[in-house]
C-alpha positions in Angstrom: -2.7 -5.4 -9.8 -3.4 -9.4 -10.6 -0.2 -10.3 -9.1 3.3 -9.4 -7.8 6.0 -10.2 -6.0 7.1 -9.6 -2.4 10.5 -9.4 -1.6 11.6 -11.1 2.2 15.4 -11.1 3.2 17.5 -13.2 5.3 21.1 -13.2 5.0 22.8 -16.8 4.4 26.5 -18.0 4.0 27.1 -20.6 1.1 30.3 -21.7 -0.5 30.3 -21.4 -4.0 33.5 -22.3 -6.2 35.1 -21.9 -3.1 34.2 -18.9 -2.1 32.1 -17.2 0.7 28.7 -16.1 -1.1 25.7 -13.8 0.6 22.1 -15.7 -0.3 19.2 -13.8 -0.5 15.7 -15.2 0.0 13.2 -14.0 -2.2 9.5 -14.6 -2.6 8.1 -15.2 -5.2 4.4 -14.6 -5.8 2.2 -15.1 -8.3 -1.8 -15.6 -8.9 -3.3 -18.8 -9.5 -6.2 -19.3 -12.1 -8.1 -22.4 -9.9 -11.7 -23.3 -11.7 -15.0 -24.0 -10.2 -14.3 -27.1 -8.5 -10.6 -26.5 -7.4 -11.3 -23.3 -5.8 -14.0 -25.2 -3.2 -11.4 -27.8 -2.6 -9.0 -24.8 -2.0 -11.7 -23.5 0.5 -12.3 -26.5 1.9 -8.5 -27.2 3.1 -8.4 -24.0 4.6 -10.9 -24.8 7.0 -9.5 -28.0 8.0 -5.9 -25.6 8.5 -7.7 -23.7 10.3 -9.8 -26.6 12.4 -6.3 -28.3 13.1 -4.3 -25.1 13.9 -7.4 -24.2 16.6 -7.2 -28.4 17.5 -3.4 -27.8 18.6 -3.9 -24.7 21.0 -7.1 -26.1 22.5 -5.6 -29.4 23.4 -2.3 -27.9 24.5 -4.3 -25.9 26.7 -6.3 -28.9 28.4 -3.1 -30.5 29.0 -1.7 -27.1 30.8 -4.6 -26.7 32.9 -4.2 -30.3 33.7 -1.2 -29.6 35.0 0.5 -31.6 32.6 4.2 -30.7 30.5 4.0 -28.9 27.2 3.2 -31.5 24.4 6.2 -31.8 21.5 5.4 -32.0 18.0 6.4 -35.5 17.5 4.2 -37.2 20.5 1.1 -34.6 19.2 1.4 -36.0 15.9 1.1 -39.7 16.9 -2.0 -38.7 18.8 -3.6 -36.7 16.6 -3.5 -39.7 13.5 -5.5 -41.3 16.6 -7.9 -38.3 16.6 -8.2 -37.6 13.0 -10.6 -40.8 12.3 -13.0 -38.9 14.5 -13.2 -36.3 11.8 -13.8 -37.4 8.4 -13.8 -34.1 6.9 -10.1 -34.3 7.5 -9.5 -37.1 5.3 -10.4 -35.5 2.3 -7.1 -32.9 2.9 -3.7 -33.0 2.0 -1.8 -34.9 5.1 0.9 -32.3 4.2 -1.2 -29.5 4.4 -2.5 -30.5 7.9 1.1 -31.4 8.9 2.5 -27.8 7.8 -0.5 -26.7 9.8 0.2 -28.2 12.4 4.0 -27.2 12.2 2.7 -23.8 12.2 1.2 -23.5 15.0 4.0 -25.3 16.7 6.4 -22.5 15.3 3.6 -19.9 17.2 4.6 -21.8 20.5 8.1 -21.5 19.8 7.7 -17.8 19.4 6.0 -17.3 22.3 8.0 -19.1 24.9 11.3 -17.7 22.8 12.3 -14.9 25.5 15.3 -13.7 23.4 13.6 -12.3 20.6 13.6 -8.5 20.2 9.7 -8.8 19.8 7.8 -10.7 22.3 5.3 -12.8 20.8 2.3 -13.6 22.3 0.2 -15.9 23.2 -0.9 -18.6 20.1 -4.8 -17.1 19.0 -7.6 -19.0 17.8 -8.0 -18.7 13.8 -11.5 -17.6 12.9 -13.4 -18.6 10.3 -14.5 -14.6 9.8 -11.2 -14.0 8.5 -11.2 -12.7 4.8 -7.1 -13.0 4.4 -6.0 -17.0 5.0 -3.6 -19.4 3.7 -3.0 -22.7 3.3 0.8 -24.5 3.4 1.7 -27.2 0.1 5.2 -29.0 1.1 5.2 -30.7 -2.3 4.5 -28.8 -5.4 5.7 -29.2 -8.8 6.3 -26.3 -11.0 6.7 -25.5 -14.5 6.7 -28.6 -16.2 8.5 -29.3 -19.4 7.3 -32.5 -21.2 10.2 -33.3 -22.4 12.0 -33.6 -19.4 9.3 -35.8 -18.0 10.5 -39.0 -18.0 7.6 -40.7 -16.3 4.9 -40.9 -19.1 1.4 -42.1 -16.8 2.4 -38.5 -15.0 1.5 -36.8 -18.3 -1.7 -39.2 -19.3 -3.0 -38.7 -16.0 -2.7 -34.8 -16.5 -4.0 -34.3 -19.9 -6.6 -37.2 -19.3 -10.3 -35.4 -20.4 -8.5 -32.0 -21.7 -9.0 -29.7 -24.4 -6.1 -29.6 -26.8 -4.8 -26.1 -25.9 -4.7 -27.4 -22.7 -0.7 -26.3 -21.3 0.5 -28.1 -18.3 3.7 -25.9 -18.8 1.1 -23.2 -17.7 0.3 -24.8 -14.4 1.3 -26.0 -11.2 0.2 -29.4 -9.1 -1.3 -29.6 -6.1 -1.8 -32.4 -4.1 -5.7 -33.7 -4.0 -6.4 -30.0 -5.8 -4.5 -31.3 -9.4 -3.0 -29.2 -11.8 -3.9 -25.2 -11.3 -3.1 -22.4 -14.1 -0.9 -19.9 -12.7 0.4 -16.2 -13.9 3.7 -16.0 -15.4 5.0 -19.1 -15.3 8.0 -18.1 -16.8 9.7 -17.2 -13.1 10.0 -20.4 -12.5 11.8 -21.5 -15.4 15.5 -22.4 -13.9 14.1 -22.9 -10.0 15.1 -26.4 -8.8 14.6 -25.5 -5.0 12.0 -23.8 -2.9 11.2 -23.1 0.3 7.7 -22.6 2.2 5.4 -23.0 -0.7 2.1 -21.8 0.5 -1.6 -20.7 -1.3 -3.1 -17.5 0.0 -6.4 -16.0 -0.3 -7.0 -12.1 -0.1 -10.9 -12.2 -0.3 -10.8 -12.4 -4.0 -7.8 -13.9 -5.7 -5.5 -16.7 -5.0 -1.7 -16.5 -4.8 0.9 -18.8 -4.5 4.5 -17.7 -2.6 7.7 -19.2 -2.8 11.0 -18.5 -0.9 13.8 -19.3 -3.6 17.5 -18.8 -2.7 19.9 -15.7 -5.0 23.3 -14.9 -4.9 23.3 -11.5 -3.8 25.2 -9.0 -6.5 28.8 -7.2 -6.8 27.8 -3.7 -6.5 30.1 -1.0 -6.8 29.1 1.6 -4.1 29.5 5.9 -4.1 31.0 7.5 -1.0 27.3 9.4 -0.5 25.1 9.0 2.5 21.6 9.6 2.6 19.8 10.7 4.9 15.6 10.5 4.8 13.4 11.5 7.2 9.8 10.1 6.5 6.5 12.6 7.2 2.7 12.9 6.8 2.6 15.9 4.5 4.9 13.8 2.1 6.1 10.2 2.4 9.9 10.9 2.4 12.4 14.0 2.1 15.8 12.9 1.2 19.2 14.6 1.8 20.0 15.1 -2.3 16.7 16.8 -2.9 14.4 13.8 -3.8 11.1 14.3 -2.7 8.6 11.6 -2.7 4.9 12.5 -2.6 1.8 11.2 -0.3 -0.2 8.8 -2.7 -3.1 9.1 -0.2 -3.3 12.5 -1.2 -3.5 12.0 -5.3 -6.5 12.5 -7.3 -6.8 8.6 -7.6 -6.6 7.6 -4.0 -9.4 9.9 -2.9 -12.0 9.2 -5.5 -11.4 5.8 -4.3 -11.6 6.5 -0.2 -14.5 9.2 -1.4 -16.8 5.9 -3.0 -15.5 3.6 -0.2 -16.7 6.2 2.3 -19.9 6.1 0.3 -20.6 2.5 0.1 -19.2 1.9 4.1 -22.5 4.6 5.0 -24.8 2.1 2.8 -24.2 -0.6 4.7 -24.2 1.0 7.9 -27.8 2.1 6.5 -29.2 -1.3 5.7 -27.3 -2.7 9.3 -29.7 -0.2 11.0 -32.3 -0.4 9.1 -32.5 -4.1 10.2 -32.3 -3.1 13.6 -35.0 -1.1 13.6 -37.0 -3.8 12.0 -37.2 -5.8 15.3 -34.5 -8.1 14.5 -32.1 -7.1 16.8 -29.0 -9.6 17.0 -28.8 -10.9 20.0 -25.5 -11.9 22.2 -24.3 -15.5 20.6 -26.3 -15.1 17.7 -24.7 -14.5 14.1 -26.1 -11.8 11.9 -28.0 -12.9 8.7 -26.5 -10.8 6.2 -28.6 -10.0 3.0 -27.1 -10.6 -0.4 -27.4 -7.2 -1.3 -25.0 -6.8 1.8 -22.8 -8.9 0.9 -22.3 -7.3 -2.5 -21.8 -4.1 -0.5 -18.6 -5.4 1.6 -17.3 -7.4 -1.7 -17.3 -3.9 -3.2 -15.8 -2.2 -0.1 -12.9 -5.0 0.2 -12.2 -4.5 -3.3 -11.6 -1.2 -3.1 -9.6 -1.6 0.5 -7.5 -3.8 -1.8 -7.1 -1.7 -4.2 -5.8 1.0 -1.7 -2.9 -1.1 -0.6 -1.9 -2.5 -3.8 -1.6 1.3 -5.0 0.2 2.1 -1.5 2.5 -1.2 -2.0 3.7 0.1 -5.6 4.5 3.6 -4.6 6.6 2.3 -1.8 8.6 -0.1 -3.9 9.3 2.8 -6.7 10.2 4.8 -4.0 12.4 2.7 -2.2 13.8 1.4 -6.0 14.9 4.9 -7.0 16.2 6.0 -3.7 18.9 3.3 -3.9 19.4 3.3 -7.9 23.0 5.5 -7.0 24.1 2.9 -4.9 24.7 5.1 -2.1 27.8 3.7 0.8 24.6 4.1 3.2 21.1 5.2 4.0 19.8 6.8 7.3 16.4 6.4 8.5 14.6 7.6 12.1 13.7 4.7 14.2 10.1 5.8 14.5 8.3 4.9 17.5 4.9 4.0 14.9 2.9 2.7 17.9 3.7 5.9 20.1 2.6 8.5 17.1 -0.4 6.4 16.9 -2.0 7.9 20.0 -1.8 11.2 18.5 -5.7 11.5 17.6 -5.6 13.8 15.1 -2.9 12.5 13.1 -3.0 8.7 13.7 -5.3 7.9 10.2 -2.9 9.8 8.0 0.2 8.2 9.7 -1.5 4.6 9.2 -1.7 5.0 5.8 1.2 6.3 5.4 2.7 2.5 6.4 6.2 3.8 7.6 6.7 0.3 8.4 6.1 -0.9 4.8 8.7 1.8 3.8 11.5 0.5 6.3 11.1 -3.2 5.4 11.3 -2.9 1.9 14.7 -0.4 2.4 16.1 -3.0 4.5 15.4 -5.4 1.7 16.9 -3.5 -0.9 20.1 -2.0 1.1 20.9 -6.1 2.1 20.7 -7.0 -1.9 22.8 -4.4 -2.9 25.1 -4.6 -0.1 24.2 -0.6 1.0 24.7 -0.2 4.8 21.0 0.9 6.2 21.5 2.8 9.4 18.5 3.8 11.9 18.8 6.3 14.0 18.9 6.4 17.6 14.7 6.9 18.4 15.4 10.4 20.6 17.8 11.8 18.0 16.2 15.6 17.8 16.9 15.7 13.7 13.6 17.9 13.1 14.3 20.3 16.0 18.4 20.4 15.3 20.0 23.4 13.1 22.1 21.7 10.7 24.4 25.0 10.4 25.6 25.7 14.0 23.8 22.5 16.0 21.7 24.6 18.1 18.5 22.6 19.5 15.0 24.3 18.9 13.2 22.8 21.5 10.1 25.2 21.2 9.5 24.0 17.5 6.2 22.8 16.8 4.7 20.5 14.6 2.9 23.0 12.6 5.9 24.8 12.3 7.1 24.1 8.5 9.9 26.2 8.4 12.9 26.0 10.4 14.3 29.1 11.8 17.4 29.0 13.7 17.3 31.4 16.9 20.9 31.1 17.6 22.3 31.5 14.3 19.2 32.9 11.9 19.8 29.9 10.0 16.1 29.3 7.4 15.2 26.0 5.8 12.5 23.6 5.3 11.9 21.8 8.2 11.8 18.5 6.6 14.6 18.8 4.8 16.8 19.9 7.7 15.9 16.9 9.2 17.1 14.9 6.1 20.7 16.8 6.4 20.9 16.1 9.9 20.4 12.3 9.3 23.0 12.3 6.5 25.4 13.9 8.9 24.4 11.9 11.5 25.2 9.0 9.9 28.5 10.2 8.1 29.5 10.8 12.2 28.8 7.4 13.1 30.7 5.8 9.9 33.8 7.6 10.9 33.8 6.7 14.3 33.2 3.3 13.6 
């Protein structure tokens, strides 16, 4: 997959022709096409987002240990266009990229002393320069440009200055110091005039750009069914109407591709011993001197890592896309405790790759566009253990046990898809209570 779109919701009011209108923020990404020369710049302003975002947690903590208040953003920035003449490599970035940076790690502060939030943040970490997955934050970027509408001329001689004469800067989107990059379908962009967080992200291999643009949410007209889906390991989700969606890490695709992975990881375990044994053992402190035929081994393995969630990442979104095509009134999910099933050794891979998490986001982003009321259960509701005839509570159900069977009542059914009925009823409860 070259490039896709990720979907992030928040709910906004706007008035529109006078009247009270739902916004939906959507991102929009899409792969950039930098050459030679732009991708090293690219490079190069992620390290200095990365120097200044480590600059702001070191000196904040030198001033705690001081003793000294918390430093705001606005006294920090003064400072710091002090400090920055110290650092010429700075000079060559984008002040807006080393401003969004430092707004960034700011926002990490913010989280962390934030004590309301549902999720405690921690503590702002250092940003490596080992990472393979980075980004870098553009303020000011200018899509999508239609000659024609450009009324400033020099704008257009400076862009096509030196090009070849296919050369489409409708293709292309301007960075500041990096210039005018091609980009993948373009055509998304035609009919944007605002943006939000434009930012250039780097996977290992490719480069993306993401935008948050603002959409009316649609009039949906909505069924009287609930749904109720209880998510498992042997399949990714059972739903109350029958639909069964299958374990993608279980197709023939996805293991000829963890089978070679698994095959290339033991190669370069191999040549990582075999370097040992050599004498040159790597001592505390010291980095280890990789070979270029290692690093053609761990391109290969990240490639096919990638691949592996891209083809994860699709399944859940046609999943998620044809559980909600009826418009259902709601949806009813467990509130899975995916840290706690975790610990369970001998199911904690399969339950990792399942990425129950990546299933729940992307319901709750589809239930908030089209208005369908997406209800989690409470976390100690028994729905695998409960009879759906006669309400009777198996407690000496096992896991392995894939076939429910009622003592009180003699009641037989799949096990995951009595769990499914009992969420659809246990949300049709709560909706008439309510």
């Amino acid at each position: 997959m070259l490039h896709h779109t990720q979907h992030v919701i928040m709910g906004v009011e706007a008035d529109v022709d006078g009247r009270q209108v739902n916004l939906l923020l959507k991102t929009l990404k899409v792969r950039l096409y930098p050459t030679q020369e732009q991708e090293k710049l690219f490079h190069s302003f992620v390290g200095c987002s990365k120097f200044v975002y480590n600059y702001v947690i070191r000196k904040q903590k030198e001033n705690y240990e001081q003793g000294n208040k918390f430093i705001n953003y606005y006294d920090f920035k003064k400072q710091f266009t002090q400090d920055k003449k110290e650092y010429s490599f700075l000079l060559e970035c984008s002040n807006q990229t080393l401003d969004g940076t430092m707004r960034d790690a700011f926002k990490a502060y913010e989280n962390f002393f934030d004590k309301s939030r549902k999720k405690l943040s921690g503590y702002p970490k250092y940003r490596t320069r080992y990472e393979k997955k980075f980004y870098t934050r553009y303020d000011k970027v200018k899509f999508g440009i239609n000659l024609d509408a450009v009324k400033d001329r020099n704008t257009i001689s400076r862009a096509l200055k030196n090009k070849p004469p296919d050369y489409d800067i409708t293709k292309r989107v301007y960075f500041e110091r990096i210039g005018w990059v091609k980009v993948a379908e373009p055509e998304r962009f035609i009919g944007i005039n605002s943006f939000k967080n434009p930012r250039v992200k780097f996977d290992g291999k490719y480069w993306y750009l993401t935008v948050a643009v603002e959409l009316h949410s649609p009039k949906i007209t909505h069924t009287e069914e609930v749904l109720g889906v209880d998510l498992g390991v042997k399949e990714l989700a059972i739903v109350s109407n029958g639909s069964r969606y299958a374990n993608v890490n279980k197709s023939v695709k996805m293991q000829k591709i963890e089978k070679r992975k698994k095959r290339l990881q033991r190669q370069s375990s191999r040549k990582y011993q075999a370097q040992q044994t050599k004498g040159t053992a790597i001592q505390k402190g010291e980095k280890f001197k990789k070979s270029n035929n290692q690093k053609k081994l761990e391109a290969k393995i990240a490639k096919l890592s990638r691949k592996q969630a891209n083809t994860r990442r699709t399944h859940i979104c046609q999943a998620v896309t044809d559980l909600v095509k009826t418009h259902p009134r709601a949806i009813v999910v467990e509130n899975l405790n995916v840290v706690g099933m975790l610990k369970n050794g001998k199911l904690a891979q399969s339950i990792q790759e399942q990425t129950f998490g990546a299933f729940l986001k992307q319901a709750e982003w589809k239930c908030t566009q089209l208005g369908i009321e997406l209800i989690k259960a409470d976390r100690f509701y028994p729905s695998s253990k409960t009879c759906n005839s006669c309400g009777y509570i198996h407690k000496e159900l096992k896991l392995s046990d894939r076939i429910f069977k009622c003592p009180s009542c003699a009641y037989v059914k799949d096990r995951d898809e009595n769990a499914a009925d009992n969420l659809r009823d246990y949300g049709k409860l709560l909706l008439q209570t309510a």
